[in-house]
N, C-alpha and C positions, 0 to 999 in steps of 0.2 A: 765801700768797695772791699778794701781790707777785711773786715767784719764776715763778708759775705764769704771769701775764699775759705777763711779759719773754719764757718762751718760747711763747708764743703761743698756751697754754692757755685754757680758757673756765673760770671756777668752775663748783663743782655749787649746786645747788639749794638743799644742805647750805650748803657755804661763804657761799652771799650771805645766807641766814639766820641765820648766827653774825653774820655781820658788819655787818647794819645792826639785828639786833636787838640785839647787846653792844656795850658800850665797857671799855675798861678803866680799872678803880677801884681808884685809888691808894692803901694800908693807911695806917693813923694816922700821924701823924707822918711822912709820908714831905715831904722837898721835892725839887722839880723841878732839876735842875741847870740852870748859868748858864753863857750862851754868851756871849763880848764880840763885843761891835758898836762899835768905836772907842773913845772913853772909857768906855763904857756898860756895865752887866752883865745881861742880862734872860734871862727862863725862860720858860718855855708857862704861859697861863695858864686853865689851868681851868673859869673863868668862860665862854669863849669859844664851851664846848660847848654852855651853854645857849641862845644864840641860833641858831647853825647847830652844830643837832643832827645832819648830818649827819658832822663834824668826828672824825675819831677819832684819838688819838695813841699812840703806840710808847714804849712806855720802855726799849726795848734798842736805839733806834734815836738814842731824845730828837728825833721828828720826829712830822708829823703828815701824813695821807691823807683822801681824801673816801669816803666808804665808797659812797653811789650809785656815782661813776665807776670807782672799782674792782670793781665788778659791773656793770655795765651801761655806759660808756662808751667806743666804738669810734673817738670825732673823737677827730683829732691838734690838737694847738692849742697855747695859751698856758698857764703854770700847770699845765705837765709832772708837776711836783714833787709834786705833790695825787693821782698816778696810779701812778708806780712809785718817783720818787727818794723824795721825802720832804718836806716841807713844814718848814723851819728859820728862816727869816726872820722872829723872832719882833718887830725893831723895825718893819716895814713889812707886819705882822700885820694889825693893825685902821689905822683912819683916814679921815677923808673923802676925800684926795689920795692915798693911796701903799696904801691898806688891799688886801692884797691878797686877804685870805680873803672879803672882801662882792664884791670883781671876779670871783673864781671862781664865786661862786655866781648870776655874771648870766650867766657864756659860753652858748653852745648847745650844747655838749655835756653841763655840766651838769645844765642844767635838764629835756634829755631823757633824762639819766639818774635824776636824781632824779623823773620823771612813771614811769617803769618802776619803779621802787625803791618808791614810792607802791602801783602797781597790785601789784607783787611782793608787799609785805606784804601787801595785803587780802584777797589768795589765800589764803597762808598761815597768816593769824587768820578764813579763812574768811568772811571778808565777801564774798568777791565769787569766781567761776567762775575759771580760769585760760582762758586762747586757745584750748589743747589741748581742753579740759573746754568752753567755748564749742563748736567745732565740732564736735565730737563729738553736743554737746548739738543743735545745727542738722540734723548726717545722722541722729541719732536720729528727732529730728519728721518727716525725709524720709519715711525708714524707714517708720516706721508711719504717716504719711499715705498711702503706694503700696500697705502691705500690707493698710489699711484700704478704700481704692478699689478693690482686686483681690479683697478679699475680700467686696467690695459686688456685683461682677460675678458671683463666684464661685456667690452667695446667688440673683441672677435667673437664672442657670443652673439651679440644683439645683430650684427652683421652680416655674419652669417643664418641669424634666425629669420631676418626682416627679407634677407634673399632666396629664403628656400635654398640653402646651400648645406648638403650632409655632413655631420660634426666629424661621424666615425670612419674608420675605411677598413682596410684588411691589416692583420698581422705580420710581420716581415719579419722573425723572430723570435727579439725582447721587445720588438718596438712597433708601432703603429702607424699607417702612411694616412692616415688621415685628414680632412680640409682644416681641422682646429689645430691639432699637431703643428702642422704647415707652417699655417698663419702666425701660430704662437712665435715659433721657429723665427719667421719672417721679421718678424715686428722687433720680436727682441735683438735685430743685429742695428736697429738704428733708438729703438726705445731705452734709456739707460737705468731705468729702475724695473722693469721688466727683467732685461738680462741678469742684473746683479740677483735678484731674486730668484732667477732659476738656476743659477750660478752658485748662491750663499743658504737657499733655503733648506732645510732638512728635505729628505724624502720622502716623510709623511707629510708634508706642510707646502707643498708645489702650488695644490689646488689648481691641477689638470684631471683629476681623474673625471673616471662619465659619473660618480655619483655627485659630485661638486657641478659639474654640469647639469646635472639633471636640476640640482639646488639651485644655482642661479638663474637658468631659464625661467623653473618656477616662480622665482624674485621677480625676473622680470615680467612675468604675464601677471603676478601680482597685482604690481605696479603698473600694469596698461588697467586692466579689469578696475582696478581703484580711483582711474580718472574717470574711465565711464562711469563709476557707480557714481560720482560723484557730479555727473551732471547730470545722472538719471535723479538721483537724488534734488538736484535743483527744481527739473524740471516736474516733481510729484506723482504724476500721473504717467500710469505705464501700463505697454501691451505687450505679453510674450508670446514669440515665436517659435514654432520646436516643429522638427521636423526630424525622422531618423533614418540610417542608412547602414551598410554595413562595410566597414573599412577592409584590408585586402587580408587581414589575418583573420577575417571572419567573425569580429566583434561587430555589435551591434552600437554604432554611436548616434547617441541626440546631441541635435545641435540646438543648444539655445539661445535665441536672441531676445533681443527688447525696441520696441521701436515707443519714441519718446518726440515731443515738443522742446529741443534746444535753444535756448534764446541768449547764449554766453556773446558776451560783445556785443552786444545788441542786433545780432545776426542769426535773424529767428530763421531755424527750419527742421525741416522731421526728420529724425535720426533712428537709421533701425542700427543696432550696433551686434556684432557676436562678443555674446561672453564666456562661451567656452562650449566642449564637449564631455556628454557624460554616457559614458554605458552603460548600457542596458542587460541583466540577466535575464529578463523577461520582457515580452512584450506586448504582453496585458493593461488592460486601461491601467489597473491599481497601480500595479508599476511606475508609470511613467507620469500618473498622475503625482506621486510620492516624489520620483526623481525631478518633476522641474518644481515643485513647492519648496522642497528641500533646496534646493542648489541657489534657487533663489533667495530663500533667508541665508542659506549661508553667505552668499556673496552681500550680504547688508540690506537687500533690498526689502522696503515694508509691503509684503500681500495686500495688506487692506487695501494699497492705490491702486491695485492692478485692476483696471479698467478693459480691458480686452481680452480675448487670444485668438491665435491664428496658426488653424493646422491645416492638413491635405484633407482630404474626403475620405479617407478610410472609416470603416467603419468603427476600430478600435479608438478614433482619436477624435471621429463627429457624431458615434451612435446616441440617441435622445434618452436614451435607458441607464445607460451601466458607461458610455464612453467618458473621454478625458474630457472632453468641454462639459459633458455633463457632471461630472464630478467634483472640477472646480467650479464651477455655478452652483453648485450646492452649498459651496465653501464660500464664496465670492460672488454672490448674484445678480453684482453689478459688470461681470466680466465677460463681457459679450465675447459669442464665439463669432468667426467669420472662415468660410470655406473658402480658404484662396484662389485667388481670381486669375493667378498665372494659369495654375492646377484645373478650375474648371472652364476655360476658355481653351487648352489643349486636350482635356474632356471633348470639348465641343468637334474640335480638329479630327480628332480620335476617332469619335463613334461619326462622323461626319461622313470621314474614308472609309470607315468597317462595314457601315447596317446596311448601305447598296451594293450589292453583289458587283457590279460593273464599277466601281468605283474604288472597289476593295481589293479585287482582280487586277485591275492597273497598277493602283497602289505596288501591288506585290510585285509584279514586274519589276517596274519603275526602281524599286529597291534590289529584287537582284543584278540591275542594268549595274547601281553605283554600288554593291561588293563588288561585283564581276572586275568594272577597270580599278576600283580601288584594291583589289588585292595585290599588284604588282607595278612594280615601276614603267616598266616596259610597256603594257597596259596605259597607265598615264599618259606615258610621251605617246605613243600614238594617238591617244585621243585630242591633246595637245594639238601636234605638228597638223593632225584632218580640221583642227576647229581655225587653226592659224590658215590653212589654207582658205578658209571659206570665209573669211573677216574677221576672226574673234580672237584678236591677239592677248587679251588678258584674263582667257579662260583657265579656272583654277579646279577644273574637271569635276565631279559630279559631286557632295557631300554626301555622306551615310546618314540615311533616317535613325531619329531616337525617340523612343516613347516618352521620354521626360526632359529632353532639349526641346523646350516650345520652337517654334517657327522652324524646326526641320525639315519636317513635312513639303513646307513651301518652295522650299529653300533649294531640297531636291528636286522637286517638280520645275520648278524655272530651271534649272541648270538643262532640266532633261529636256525640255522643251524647245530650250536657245542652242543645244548644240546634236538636237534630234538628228538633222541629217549625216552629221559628223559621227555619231553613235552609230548609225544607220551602216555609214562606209565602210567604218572599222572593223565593225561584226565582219561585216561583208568580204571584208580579207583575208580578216584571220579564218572566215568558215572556209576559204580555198587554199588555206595551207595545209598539211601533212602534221600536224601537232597533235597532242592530248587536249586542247584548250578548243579545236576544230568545231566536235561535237556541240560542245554548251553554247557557241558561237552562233553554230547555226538554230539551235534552239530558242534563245534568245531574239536572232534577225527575225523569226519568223513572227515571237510573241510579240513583238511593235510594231511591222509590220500588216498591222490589219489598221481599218480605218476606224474600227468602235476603239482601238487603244489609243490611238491618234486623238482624236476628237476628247474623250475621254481625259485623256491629261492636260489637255487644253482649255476642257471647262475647269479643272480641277483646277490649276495654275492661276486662275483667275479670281476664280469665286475664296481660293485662301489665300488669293495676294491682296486681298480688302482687309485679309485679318492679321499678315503679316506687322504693319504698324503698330497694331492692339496690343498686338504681342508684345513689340516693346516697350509701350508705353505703360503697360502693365509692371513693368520692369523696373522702372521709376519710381524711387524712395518717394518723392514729395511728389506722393498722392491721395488723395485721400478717396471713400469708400465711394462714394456718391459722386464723384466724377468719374472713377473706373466703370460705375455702373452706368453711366451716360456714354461714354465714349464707347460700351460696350452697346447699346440700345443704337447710336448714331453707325454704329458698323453694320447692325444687324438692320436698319433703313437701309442703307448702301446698298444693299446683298440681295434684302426684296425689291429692292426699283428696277434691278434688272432684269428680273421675271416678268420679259415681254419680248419679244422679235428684237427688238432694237438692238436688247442688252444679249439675245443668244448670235444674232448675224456674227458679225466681230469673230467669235472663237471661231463660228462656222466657215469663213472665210481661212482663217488661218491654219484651221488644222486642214484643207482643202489644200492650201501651199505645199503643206508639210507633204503628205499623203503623194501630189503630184511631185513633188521634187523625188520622191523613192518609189517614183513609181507604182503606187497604190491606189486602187480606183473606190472613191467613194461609195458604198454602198450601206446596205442595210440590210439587218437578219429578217428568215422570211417570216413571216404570223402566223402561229401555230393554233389551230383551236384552242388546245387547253395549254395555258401556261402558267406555274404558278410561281416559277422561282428570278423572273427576267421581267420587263416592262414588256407592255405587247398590245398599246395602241393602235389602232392602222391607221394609219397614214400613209398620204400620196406620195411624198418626195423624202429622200433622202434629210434634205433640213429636217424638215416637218417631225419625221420621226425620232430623231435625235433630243428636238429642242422640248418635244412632249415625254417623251419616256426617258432621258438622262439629264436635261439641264431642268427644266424645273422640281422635277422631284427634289434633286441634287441641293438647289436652293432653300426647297420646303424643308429640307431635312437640318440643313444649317440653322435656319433661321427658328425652327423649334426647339431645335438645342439651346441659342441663346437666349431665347423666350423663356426654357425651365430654368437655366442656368445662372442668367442675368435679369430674373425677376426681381421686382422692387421691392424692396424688403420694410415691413411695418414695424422695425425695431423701435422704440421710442427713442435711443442712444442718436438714430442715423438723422432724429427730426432737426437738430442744430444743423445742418445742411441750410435750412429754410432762414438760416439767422445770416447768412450771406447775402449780400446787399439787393444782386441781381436775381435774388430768387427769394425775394423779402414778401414780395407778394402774396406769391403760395402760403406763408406762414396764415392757417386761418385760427379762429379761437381754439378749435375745439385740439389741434397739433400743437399750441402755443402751450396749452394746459398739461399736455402724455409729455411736452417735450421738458416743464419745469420740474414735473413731477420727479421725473426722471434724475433729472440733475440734480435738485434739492439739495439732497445730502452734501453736494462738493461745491457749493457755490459759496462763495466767502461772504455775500450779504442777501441772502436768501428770503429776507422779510421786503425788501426794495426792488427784486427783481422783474415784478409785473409792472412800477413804473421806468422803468431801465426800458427795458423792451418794446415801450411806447415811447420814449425820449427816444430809441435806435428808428422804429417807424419814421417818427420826424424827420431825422438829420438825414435821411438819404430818398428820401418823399419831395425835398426839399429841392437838392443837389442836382445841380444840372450835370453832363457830361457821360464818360463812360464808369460805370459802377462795376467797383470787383466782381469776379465772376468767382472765387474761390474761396475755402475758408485763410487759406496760410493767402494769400494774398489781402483779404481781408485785416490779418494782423498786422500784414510788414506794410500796409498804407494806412490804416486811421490808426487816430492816435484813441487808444482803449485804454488810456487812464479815467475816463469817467464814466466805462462801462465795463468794470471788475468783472459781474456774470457774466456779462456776453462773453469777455475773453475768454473764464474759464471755462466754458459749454465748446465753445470752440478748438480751444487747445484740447478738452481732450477727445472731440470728434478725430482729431486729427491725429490721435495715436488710434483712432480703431485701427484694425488690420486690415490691409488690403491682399497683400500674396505675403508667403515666404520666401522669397526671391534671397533672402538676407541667409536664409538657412542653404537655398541650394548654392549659393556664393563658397560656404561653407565648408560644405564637403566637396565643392572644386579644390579648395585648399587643403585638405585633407588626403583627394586623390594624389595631388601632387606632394605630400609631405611622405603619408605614410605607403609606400612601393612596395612590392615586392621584396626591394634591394633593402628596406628598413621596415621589416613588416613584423618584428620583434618591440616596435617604440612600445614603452606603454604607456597608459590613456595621460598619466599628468604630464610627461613630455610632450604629447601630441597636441594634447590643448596649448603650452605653452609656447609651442614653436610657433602652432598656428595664430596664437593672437598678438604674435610678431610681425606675422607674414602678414597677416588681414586688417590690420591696426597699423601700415606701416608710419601712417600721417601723426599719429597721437607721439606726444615729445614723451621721450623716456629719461628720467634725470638717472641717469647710472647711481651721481653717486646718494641716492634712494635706494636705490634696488643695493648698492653695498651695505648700506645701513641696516636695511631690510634683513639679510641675509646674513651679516654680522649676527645680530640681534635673536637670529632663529636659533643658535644651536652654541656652544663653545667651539671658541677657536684658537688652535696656535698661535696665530699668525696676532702682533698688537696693531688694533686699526683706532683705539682709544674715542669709541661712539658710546661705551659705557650702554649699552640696548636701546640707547635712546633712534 
């Protein structure tokens, strides 16, 4: 150890622990040897250790060293000897006058060696932190005081995202009264690393401004998008949904989604999920064909699975030529397109009310009946207080028609129908006031007031309250293509069986009530020679006329609609339908053959699949009882470990597309995000707010989204995640 100081060595950690915790212990009988001092003979004495315990002596040397200074003391000074030579001077040892081991132990390099030698052991027996272990221990509390105030931020973010609640607000100022300001405000008077934070942090380094905002929202849509990709990923097989719109600032945004076979927890069922919105400069097939190919690789997902897609009927996005499904089937040939079934069953509803002239006419009325009371309060309550008189205490007055809210339509017609006579009164009052509102009043009492409008919304009321259910059943994630199209066939039976007297009496009866309650006398237009733009049967009676020239046409016309609309489609993809238990019959050779054909490529044992498909024959030929009627109920009851293909023919029937319900969900959250009052968002906020707001079930691990967001860029602030 000596050795090491001279050249200019430091000890280790090791060494200065040997050497203030050991001294060495002389074996029995040993004695000191003796040095002459003038006439004198003397030795080291032993004793000497006990009061400075620092004291340690050499018996290969016959000297003595300070064991503090030889670990810890860097002053040069007096009493050399005690540090490298050696300590021999054993007659001017002790003493009041000449002692020289009590004078070394008063210098100032000993004593601040021996304060270090002190703090050294109590490290080392654990008493007390080292320096290193000290400051360490200091950036640790940093640490997690910055990760804990970031992740206090992070929490009013997500909170306000997940609630559709506005970050920004007006200036007052220097300062902003805003719902994040607020809350930050709020939080920090009971949060205590929050406050210190905004309290001790630099001004550049707060991380409230909107661009750190706008960063960690994007973190956290990240972080939502990455759990979906990641059971989209599980689940292989995948169908996108894209549908576009244009938000209040007059961008044009696609919404895109994925609907998938989730089986996480053993809790299998069909997921259409939103992954985001992207804008559109254009809105040309190329475009949009570009925009969801792209967005989708970028979000990780592989194209070669994409097994479906699913848009509206426009011709840009279903034309057979040049459109979007035609151009990723180019790309993807396995990627059936499907015409949404919400979109063309309100088709149906649509050209249903428009192509008869009498039907299309009411329609119109009927619709300015519900602007007329819906434009004013005052208007409501009165129609209110006349429906409350006449029984209908939980009237919620008439709803407005929308061309793309499915079951509108209906929905106004009933309302008009059940509080017709209260409609009827109100007009009737306000036409004998003295108002601006008088005139439209009385124009109005008159337009309903005949008995072809009457009758008229009567059959209509009826014939689209068959398809009111459809409507939402269509609506329905866990569905798949071939039961929408059955449920859609079993409406369109419904609708023709009442094309007979039996099924027209009923309305004839009722709108007869209506007509006598307001005083209105049934009759009928008279029969002109030539007519080319009205029905113009002759008939005897009043029924008679109505039921031939308004209620069956009316029928035929519906029911051709869902004839073209809801035809059965010869896809080879839709034949897995027939591989459901209850409809295993219909499976014949020659659909057994287009439907393996088909699958080939994606079946995991594709050489064995013709005996699979005869072992599936068996085991439900066999089975007594009631047999699944669907594919996803097919999976979540047999157990399809020992039929791999079947399963997977079936999972991925089951992401074909049925509607994009999942896109118009979409831009309902859109409307409600991006307003007038925030019609400046731009598009990477708005997609992240929104798959806050639309995602609210998916778990967000904050401290991800810190990591995440750490990791994206340099930061003042020490959060010690090293990018990881």
């Amino acid at each position: 150890m000596k050795n090491k100081i001279k050249k200019g060595e430091s000890l280790s950690d090791g060494d200065k622990t040997c050497l203030l915790q050991n001294r060495w212990i002389p074996p029995e009988q040993h004695s000191y040897p003796y040095r002459k001092f003038g006439t004198k003979q003397l030795k080291y004495n032993v004793q000497w250790e006990k009061k400075y315990e620092w004291l340690r002596y050499s018996p290969f040397e016959d000297s003595a060293y300070c064991a503090h200074c030889l670990s810890f003391n860097k002053l040069k000074g007096s009493n050399f000897s005690f540090l490298t030579k050696g300590f021999t001077d054993w007659k001017n040892a002790v003493g009041e006058k000449r002692g020289i081991i009590p004078r070394h132990s008063l210098t100032e390099g000993h004593r601040k060696s021996t304060e270090k030698a002190e703090n050294f052991i109590s490290v080392v027996q654990k008493k007390r932190k080292d320096i290193s272990s000290i400051i360490s221990q200091q950036y640790e509390e940093k640490v997690t005081a910055n990760r804990n105030s970031l992740l206090s931020i992070i929490d009013i973010i997500v909170c306000l995202g997940q609630r559709n609640v506005a970050f920004r607000g007006s200036w007052e100022g220097d300062s902003e009264n805003g719902n994040f300001n607020h809350f930050v405000n709020w939080k920090a008077q009971f949060d205590v690393a929050l406050k210190q934070h905004m309290q001790t942090a630099p001004k550049n380094a707060i991380y409230l401004s909107p661009a750190i905002q706008n960063e960690l929202i994007e973190c956290c849509a990240e972080e939502i998008r990455g759990t979906l990709i990641n059971r989209i990923q599980a689940a292989k097989y995948f169908t996108v949904l894209a549908d576009e719109s244009m938000d209040i600032s007059g961008t044009e945004q696609m919404s895109i989604c994925v609907r998938y076979v989730n089986d996480e927890e053993e809790n299998l069922e069909i997921k259409e999920d939103f992954l985001g919105f992207c804008p559109l400069p254009k809105q040309d097939a190329a475009t949009i064909t570009s925009a969801i190919l792209n967005q989708l690789t970028k979000w990780g997902l592989q194209t070669t699975f994409l097994r479906g897609q699913g848009y509206d009927g426009a011709s840009t996005m279903s034309g057979k030529v040049s459109g979007v499904q035609k151009r990723v089937k180019e790309l993807y040939p396995r990627a059936m397109y499907t015409h949404c079934r919400s979109h063309a069953l309100n088709l149906v509803v649509v050209h249903g009310c428009s192509d008869l002239p009498l039907v299309r006419n009411t329609m119109s009325i009927v619709e300015k009946i519900a602007v007329f009371f819906s434009a004013t309060g005052a208007r409501k309550d009165a129609l209110r207080a006349e429906s409350r008189k006449e029984g209908q205490p939980k009237t919620a007055g008439i709803p407005l028609m929308s061309d793309t809210r499915w079951g509108s339509r209906a929905n106004t017609l009933s309302a008009f129908v059940e509080q017709f006579t209260a409609i009827h009164s109100v007009l009737e009052t306000m036409e004998a006031e003295v108002s601006s509102t008088s005139g439209k009043a009385s124009t109005l009492r008159h337009s309903i007031g005949t008995f072809e409008t009457i009758i008229t919304a009567v059959i209509a009321n009826k014939v689209l309250g068959y398809m009111l259910p459809l409507t939402k059943q269509l609506q329905s994630t866990n569905l798949d293509i071939i039961t929408a199209y059955e449920a859609a066939r079993n409406v369109r039976q419904v609708i023709a069986n009442q094309r007979n007297e039996q099924g027209f009496s009923p309305c004839f009866q009722k709108a007869t009530a209506l007509a006598n309650s307001v005083d209105v006398v049934p009759t009928k237009r008279r029969i002109s020679v030539k007519q080319n733009y009205r029905p113009n049967v002759s008939t005897e009676s009043v029924e008679d006329h109505y039921r031939v020239n308004l209620f069956y046409p009316f029928i035929d016309h519906i029911t051709t609609e869902l004839d073209e609309r809801f035809s059965e489609s010869n896809e080879p993809a839709l034949l897995a339908a027939y591989l459901v238990p209850k409809s295993l019959k219909k499976l014949s050779e020659e659909r057994e053959q287009r439907m393996v054909k088909w699958y080939h490529e994606d079946l995991p044992y594709p050489n064995t699949v013709d005996q699979e498909v005869e072992c599936w024959r068996h085991k439900f030929h066999s089975e007594d009882g009631v047999l699944p009627a669907s594919a996803l109920e097919t999976l979540k009851t047999t157990q399809m470990a020992f039929f791999p293909n079947i399963q997977c023919m079936l999972k991925i029937f089951l992401t074909l597309p049925v509607t994009t319900c999942e896109c118009e969900r979409s831009f309902s959250a859109m409307r409600r995000l991006k307003t007038w009052l925030r019609s400046s968002m731009s598009s990477e906020r708005l997609t992240g707010l929104a798959l806050m707001h639309v995602h609210q079930k998916v778990k967000l691990d904050k401290e991800r989204v810190l990591r995440r967001w750490d990791a994206s860029g340099h930061r003042r602030i020490q959060l010690a995640f090293n990018g990881k």
